[in-house]
C-alpha positions in Angstrom: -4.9 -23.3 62.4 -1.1 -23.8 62.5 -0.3 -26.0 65.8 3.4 -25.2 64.9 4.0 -21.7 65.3 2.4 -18.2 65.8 0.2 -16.5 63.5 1.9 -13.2 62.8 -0.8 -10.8 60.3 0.5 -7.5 59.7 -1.3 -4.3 58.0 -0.3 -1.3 56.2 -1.7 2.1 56.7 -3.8 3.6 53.9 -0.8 6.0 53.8 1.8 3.6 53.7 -0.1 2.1 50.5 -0.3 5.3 48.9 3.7 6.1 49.3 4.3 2.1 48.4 2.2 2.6 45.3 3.9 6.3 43.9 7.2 4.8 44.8 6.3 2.1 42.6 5.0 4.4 39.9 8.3 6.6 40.1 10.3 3.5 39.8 8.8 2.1 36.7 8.7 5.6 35.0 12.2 5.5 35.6 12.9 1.9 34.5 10.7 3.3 31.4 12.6 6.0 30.5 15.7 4.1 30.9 14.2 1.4 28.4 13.5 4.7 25.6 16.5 5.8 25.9 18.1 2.9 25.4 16.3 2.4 22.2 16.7 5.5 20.9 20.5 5.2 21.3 20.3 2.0 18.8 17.3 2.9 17.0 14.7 1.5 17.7 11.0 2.9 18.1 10.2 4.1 21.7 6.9 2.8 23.1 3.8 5.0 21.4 6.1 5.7 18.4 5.3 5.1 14.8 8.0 5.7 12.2 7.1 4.4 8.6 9.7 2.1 6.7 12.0 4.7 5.6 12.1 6.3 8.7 12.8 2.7 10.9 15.3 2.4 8.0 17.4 5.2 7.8 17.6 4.7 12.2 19.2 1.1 11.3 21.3 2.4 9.2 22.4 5.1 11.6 23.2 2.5 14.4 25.0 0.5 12.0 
């Protein structure tokens, strides 16, 4: 053990891990959505999207 100071262990509820964890969740939907929108706006594929070539193309163009 430490000779130099206390030991300090702290513990969350199985409540507090559950609110920790959606808030978590929520935030990186958010942070998601902010990331598809984003590429939308300068055309790029969002995550789970396939476009063929034409498609990926014309989007380019668009931005452009």
């Amino acid at each position: 053990m430490a000779q130099n100071g206390a030991q300090h262990i702290s513990a969350i509820t199985l409540q507090e891990a559950i609110e920790l964890e959606q808030r978590a969740h929520i935030q990186d939907a958010e942070r998601q959505e902010r990331v598809d929108k984003r590429n939308r706006r300068i055309g790029l594929p969002v995550r789970g999207e396939v476009l063929s070539r034409a498609e990926m193309d014309a989007r380019i163009w668009a931005f452009m």
